[in-house]
C-alpha positions in Angstrom: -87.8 8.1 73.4 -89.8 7.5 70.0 -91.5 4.2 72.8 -92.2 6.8 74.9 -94.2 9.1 72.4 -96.3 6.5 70.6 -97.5 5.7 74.3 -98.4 9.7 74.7 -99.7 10.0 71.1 -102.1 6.7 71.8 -103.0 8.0 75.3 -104.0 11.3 73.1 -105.8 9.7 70.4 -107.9 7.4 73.3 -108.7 10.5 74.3 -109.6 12.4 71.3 -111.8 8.8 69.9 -113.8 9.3 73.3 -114.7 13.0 72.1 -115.2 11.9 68.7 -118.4 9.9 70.1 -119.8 12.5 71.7 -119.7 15.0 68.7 -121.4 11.6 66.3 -123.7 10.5 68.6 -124.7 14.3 68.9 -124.7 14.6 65.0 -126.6 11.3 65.0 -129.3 12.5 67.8 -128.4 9.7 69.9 -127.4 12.2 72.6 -130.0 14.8 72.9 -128.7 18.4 73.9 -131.6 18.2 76.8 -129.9 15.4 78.3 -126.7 17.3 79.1 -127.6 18.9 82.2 -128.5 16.2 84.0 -125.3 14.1 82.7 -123.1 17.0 83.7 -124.8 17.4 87.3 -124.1 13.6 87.4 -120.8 13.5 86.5 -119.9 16.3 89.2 -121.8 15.5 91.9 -121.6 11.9 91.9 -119.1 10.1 89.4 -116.5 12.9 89.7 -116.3 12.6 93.7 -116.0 9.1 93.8 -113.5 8.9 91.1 -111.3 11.5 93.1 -112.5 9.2 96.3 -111.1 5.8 95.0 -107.9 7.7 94.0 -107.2 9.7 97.2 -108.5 7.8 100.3 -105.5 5.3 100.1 -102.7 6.7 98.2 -99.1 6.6 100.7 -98.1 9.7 98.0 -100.3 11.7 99.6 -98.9 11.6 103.5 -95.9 13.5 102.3 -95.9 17.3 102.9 -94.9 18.1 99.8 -97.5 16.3 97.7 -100.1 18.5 99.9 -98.5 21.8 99.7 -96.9 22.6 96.5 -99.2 21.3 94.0 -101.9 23.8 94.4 -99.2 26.4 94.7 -98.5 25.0 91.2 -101.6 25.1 90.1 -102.7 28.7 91.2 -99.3 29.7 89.6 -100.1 28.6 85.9 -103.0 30.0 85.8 -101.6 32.9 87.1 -99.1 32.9 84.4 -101.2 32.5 81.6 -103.7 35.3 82.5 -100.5 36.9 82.6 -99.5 36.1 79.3 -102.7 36.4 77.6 -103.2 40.2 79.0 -99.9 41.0 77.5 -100.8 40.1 74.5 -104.7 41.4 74.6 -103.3 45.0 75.3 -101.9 45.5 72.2 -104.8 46.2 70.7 -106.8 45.3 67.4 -104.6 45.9 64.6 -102.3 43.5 66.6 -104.2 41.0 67.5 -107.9 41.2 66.1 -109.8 41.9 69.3 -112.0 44.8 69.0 -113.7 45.6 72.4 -113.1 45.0 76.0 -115.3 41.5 75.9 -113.4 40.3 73.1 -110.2 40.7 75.4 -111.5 39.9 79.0 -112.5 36.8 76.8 -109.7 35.9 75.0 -107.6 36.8 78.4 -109.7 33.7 80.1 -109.6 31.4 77.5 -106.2 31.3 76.6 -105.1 31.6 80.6 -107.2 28.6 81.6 -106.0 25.3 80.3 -108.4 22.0 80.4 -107.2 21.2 83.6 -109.3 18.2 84.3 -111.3 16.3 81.6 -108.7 15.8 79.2 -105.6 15.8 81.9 -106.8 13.2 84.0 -107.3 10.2 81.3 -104.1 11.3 79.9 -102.3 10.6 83.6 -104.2 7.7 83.9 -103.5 6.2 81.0 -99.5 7.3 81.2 -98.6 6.5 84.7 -100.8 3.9 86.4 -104.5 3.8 85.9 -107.6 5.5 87.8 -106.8 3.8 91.3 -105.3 4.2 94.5 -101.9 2.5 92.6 -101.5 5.9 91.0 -100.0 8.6 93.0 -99.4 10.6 90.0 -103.7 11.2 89.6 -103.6 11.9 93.3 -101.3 14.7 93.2 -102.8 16.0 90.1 -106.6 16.2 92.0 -104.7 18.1 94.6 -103.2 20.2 92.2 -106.4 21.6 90.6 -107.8 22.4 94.2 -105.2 25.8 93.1 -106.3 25.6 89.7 -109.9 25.8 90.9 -109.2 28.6 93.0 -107.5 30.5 91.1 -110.3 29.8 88.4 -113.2 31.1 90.8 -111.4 34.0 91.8 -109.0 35.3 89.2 -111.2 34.4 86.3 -114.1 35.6 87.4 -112.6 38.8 88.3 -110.6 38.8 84.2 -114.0 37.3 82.1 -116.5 39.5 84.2 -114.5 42.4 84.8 -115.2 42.2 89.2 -115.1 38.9 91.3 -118.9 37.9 92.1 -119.7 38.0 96.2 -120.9 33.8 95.8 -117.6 33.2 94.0 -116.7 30.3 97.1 -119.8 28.6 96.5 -118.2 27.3 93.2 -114.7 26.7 94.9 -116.8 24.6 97.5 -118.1 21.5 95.5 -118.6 18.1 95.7 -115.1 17.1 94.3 -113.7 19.3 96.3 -115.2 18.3 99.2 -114.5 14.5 97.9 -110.6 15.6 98.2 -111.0 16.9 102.1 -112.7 13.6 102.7 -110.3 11.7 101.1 -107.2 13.5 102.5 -108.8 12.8 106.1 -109.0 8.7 105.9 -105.8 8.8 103.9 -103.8 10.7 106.6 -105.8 8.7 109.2 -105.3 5.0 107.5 -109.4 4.5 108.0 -109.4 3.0 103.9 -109.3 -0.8 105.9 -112.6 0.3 107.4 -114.6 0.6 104.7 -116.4 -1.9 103.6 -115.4 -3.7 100.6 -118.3 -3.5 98.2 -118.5 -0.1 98.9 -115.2 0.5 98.1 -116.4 -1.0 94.7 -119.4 0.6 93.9 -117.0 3.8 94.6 -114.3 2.4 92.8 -117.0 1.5 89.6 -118.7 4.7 89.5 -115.3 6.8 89.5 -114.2 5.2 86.5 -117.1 6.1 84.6 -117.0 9.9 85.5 -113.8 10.6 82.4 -115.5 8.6 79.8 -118.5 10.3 80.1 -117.3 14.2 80.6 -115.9 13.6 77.6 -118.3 12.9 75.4 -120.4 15.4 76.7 -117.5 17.8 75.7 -117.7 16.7 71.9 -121.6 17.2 72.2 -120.7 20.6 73.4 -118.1 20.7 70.3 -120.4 19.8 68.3 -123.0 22.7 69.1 -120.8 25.7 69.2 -119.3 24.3 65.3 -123.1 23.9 64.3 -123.7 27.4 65.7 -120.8 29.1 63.8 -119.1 32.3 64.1 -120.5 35.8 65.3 -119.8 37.6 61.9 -116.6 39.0 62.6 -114.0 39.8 60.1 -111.7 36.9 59.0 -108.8 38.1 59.2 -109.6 39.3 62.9 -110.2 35.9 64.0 -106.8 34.2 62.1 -105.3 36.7 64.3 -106.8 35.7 67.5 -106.0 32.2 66.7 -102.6 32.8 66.1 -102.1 34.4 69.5 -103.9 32.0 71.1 -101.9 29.0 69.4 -98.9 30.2 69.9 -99.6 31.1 74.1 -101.3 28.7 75.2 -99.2 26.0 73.1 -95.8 27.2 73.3 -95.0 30.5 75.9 -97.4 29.5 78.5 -96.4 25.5 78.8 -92.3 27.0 78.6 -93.3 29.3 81.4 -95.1 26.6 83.5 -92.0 24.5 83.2 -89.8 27.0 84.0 -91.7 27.7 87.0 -91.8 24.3 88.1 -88.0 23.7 87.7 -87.5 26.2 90.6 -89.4 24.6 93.0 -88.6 21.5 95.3 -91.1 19.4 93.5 -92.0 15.7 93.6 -91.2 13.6 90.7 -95.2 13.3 90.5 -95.6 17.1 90.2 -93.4 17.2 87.8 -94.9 14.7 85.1 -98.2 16.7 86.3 -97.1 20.0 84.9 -95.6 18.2 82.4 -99.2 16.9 81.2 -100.8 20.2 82.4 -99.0 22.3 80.6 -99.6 20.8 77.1 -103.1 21.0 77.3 -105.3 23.1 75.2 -107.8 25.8 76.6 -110.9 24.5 78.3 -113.7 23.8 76.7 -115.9 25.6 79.6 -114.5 28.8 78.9 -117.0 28.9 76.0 -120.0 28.7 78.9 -118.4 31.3 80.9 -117.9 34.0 78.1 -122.1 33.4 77.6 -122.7 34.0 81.2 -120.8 36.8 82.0 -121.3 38.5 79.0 -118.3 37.8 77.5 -117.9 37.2 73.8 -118.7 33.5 72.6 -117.3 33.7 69.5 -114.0 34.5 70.8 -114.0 31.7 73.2 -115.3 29.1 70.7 -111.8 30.3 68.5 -109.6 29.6 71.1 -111.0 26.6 72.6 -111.4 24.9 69.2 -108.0 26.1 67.6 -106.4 24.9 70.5 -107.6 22.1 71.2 -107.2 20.6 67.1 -103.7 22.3 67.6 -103.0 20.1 70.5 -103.3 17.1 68.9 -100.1 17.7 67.0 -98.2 19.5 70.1 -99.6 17.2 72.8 -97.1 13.9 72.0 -94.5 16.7 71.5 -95.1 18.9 74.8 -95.2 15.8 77.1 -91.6 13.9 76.5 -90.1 17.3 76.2 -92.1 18.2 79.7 -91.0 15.2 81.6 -86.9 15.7 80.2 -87.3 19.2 81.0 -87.6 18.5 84.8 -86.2 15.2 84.8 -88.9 13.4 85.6 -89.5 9.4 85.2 -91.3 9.1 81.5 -94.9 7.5 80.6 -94.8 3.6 81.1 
């Protein structure tokens, strides 16, 4: 057991020394902040797809019903759970919880029910059970897996952080790593990986495996901004409260309920140590760019995200082996 956490607490603190860079070399001006749109359209339109590609076009995990069906179910589910959650808790109002006016909840609602589904699950997987290849059908399950959390994200949360669901709200939900999966999905399921050529299959293979480094350390640059910009003036003792709540739900209810729920359902042994990664994850960092554009409130989201996320690096190596005994799972090799 104590092997199996220092495996999980390195896998964390690889992760956490990758976002480290990105908040120095934005400190340092080696990454200028005009640079990031153009690195984040490249790591989702190009790296990302072809790191999901190389993962998914060959993986034998992935022919079984199961792997394909309840994984977004899973995925829509937690989010589902910890909007659910989160709302609970937001409607007790100020004295309670420290959140003034209906932005401050519909914000806090979002960023405590969306967890960081992606950028900081996948190297964990990756790192825990196999690598970023075809040879892992853990990271296969968990891209189909986030195909519900994406949904639910584009649907739900729009509808919770804006207060109505927007009428382009599929045009997110459709996008290139999402049409990567479909692709991949069809010349797994029709054994076409043989006919692709084999430096192709490289240059895929290569520019997948640059897609995690990269997002994150343009999520420490993006750290590194919202601490440089501070907070929004609000009382103190408001915002201990709203990190409190959103410590103690998105790092201990909502990870107890995702378990629970997935102990209930017929899953695969590589759903299981999925959920048992997802669910120890802190909120996501993109929740701060959401509360800007839909006129939510920033400073609400930057407490969350950054709260949970430096809480996380405690709870993470606890969550995980407590996760994968939970549902019996095989542990982190």
């Amino acid at each position: 057991m104590f092997d199996q956490w220092l495996t999980i607490a390195g896998a964390a603190g690889a992760v956490l020394a990758v976002v480290c860079a990105g908040i120095l070399a934005r400190r340092l001006g080696v990454l200028a902040e005009a640079a990031d749109e153009s690195l984040l359209k490249l790591v989702i339109n190009v790296l990302m797809p072809c790191l999901v590609f190389s993962v998914v076009h060959d993986n034998p995990t992935l022919k079984t019903p199961g792997n394909l069906i309840w994984p977004p179910i899973v995925g829509f589910g937690s989010i589902v759970l910890g909007f659910a959650a989160a709302m609970a808790v937001a409607r007790l109002g100020k004295t309670v919880t420290g959140l003034g006016n209906v932005e401050q909840r519909r914000t806090f609602v979002f960023s405590v029910g969306i967890h960081n589904y992606g950028y900081l699950a996948i190297p964990l997987v990756s790192l825990l059970f196999g690598g970023a290849g075809s040879d892992n059908p853990t990271l296969g399950v968990l891209f189909i897996h986030n195909v519900g959390v994406e949904m639910a994200f584009w649907t739900l949360g729009v509808m919770v952080i804006s207060g109505r669901l927007g009428r382009d709200w599929w045009r997110h939900a459709v996008n290139p790593p999402s049409i990567a999966i479909v692709a991949a999905l069809a010349v797994n399921y029709l054994n076409l990986a043989a006919y692709i050529p084999g430096g192709l299959a490289t240059a895929i293979d290569w520019l997948g495996q640059a897609a995690i480094p990269l997002a994150l350390v343009l999520i420490g640059a993006t750290i590194a901004d919202h601490v440089r910009e501070g907070g929004n003036g609000r009382n103190t003792v408001d915002g201990v409260k709203v990190i409190l709540w959103s410590c103690g739900l998105r790092l201990g209810l909502i990870p107890l309920a995702m378990l629970a729920m997935t102990m209930l359902l017929p899953a695969s042994d590589e759903l299981k140590r999925v959920v048992a990664v997802e669910a120890a994850m802190p909120s996501a960092v993109f929740s701060i760019l959401m509360a800007r554009h839909y006129a939510g409130d920033a400073g609400t989201a930057l407490r969350v995200v950054l709260a949970t996320s430096l809480v996380s690096l405690v709870t993470i190596p606890l969550w995980i082996p407590a996760g994968l005994a939970l549902l019996k799972a095989t542990g982190a090799g």
